[in-house]
Structures are given as C-alpha cells and as structure tokens.
GUBA-528333 format. One record per atom (N, C-alpha, C, O, CB): residue in one letter; z negated, y negated, x. Coordinates in steps of 0.1 Angstrom, whole numbers, padded with zeros to 4 digits, always signed. Glycine has a CB too. Example, Ala and Ser with C-alpha at 12.3 -4.5 7.8 and 13.67 -1.06 7.14 Angstrom:
BEGIN
A-0078+0057+0132A-0078+0045+0123A-0078+0033+0132A-0085+0033+0142A-0090+0045+0113S-0071+0022+0128S-0071+0011+0137S-0079+0000+0129S-0080-0011+0134S-0057+0006+0141
This chain:
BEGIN
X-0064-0115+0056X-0063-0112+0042X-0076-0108+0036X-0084-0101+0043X-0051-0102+0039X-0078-0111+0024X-0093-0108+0020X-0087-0097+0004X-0077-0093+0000X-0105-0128+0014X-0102-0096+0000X-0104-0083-0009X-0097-0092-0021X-0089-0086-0029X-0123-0076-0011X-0100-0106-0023X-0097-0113-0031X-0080-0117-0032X-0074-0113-0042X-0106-0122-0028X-0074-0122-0025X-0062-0121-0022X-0053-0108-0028X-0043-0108-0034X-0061-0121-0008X-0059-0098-0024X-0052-0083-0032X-0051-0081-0041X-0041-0077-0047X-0056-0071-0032X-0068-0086-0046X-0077-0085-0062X-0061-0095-0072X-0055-0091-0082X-0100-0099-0061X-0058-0107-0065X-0056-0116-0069X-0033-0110-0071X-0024-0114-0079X-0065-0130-0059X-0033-0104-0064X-0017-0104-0061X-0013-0090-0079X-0003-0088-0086X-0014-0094-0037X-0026-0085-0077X-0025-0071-0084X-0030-0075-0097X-0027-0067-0105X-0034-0058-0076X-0037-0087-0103X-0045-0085-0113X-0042-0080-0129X-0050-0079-0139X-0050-0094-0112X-0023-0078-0128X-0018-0076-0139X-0015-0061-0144X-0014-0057-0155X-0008-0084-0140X-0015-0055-0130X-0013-0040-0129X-0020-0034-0138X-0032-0036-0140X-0016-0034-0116X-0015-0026-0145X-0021-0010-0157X-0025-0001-0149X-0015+0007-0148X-0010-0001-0168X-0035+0004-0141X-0034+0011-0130X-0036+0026-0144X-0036+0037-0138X-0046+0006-0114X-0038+0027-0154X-0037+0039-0161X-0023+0041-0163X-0021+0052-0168X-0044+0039-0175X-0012+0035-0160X+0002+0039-0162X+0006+0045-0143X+0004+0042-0131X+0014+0021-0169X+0010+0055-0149X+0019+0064-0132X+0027+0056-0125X+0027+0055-0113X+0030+0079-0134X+0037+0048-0134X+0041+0042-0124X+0038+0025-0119X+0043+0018-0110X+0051+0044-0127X+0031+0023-0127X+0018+0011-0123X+0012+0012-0112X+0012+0005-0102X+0006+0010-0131X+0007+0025-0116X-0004+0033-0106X+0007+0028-0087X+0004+0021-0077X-0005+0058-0113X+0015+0034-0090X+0022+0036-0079X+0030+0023-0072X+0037+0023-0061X+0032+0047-0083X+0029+0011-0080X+0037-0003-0081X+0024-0004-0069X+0026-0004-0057X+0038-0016-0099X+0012-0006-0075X-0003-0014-0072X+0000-0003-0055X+0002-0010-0045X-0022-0009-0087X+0000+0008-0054X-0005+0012-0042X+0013+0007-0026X+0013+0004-0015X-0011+0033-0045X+0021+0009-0035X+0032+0004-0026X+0029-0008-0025X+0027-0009-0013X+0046+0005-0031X+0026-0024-0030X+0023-0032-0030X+0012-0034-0016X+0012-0040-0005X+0019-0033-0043X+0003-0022-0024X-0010-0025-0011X-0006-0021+0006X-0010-0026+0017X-0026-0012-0014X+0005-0011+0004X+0005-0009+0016X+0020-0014+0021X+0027-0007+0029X+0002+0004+0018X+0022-0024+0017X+0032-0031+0024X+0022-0048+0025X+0024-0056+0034X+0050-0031+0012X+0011-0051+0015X+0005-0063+0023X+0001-0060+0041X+0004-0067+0051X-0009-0069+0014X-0008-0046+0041X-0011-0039+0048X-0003-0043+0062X-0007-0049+0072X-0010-0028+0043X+0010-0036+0058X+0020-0032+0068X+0023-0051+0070X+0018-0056+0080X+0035-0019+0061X+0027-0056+0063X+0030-0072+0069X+0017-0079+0076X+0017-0087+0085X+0034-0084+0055X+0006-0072+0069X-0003-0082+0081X-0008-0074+0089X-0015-0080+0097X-0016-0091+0077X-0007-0057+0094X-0012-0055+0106X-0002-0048+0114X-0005-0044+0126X-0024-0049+0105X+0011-0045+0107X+0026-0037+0114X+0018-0022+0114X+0012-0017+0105X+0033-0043+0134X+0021-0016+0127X+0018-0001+0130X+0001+0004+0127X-0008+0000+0134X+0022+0002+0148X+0001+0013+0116X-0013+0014+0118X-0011+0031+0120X-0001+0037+0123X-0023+0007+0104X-0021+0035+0117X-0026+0047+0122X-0027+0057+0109X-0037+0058+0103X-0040+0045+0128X-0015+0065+0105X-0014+0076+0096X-0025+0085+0092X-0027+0089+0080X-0005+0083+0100X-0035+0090+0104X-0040+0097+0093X-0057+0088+0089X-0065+0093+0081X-0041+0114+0099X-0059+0076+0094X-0068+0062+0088X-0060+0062+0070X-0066+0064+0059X-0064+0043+0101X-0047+0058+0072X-0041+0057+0059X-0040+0069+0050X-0040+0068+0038X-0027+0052+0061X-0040+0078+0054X-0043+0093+0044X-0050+0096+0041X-0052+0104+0031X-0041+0104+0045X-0064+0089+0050X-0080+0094+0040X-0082+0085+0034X-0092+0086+0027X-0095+0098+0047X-0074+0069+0033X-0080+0057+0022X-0070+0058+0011X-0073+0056-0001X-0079+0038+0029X-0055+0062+0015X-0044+0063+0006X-0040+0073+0002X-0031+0072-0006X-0035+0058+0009X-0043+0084+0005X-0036+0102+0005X-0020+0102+0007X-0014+0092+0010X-0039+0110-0013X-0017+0112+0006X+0000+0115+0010X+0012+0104+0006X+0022+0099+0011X+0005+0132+0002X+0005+0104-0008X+0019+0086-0012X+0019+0079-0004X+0029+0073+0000X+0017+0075-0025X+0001+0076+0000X+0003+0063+0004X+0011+0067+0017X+0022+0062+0018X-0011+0054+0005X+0008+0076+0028X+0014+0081+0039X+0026+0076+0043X+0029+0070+0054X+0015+0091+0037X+0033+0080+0028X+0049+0084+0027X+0056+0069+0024X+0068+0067+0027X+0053+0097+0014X+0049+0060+0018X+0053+0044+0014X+0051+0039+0025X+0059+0029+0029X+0045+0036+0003X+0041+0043+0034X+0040+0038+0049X+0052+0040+0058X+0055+0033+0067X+0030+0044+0055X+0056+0049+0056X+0067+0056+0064X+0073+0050+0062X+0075+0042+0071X+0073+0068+0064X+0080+0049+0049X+0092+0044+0043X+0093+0027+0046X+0103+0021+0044X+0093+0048+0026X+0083+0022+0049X+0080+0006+0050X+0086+0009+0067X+0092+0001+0074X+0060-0001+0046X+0083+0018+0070X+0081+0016+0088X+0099+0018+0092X+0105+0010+0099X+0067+0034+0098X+0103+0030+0085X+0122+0031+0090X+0124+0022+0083X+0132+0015+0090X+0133+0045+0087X+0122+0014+0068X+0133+0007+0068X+0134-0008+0076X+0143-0017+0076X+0136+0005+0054X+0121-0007+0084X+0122-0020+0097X+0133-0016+0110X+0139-0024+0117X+0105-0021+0107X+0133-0005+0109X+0138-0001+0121X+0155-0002+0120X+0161+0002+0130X+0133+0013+0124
C-alpha cells in the first residue's frame, strides 16, 4: 500500500471536524491492520497516540 492509496481513500475527509478527524484515523488504522494484521502497540502510539491504540485494539478483538 502506498502514501498515495491512503492520500487517495481519505481525500474527502474535513480533518478540522472531530469526528472526521476520528473517521480518517479509524480508516487508517484498519487499512493498516488489513495489510499488515498484528503490529506492535507501542510503534502505533508514537505515530497514532492512545485513539489510535484503542481502534487498534478494537480492530484486533473484534477478529477474534
């Protein structure tokens, strides 16, 4: 997956609206999670901080 692909999935997003804001980063970390599965929590908390963490999580049990 490229920078462009993301650029391209997201390009309509308001990222000044909160819950835009929050559409665009669940988005990112579920392409994430479909193309690389288990990654490494705290890699994802210094690029994504605690939301992103926690959308990770939440992507990860509801596989389970």
């Amino acid at each position: 997956m490229t920078n462009e692909t993301v650029r391209t999935k997201f390009e309509y997003v308001d990222d000044d609206e909160p819950e835009d804001a929050d559409a665009l980063l669940r988005g990112t970390i579920k392409l994430l999670f479909d193309e690389y599965g288990e990654m490494d929590e705290d890699e994802l908390a210094v690029a994504y901080g605690a939301r992103g963490v926690e959308l990770y999580r939440e992507l990860k049990n509801a596989g389970n």
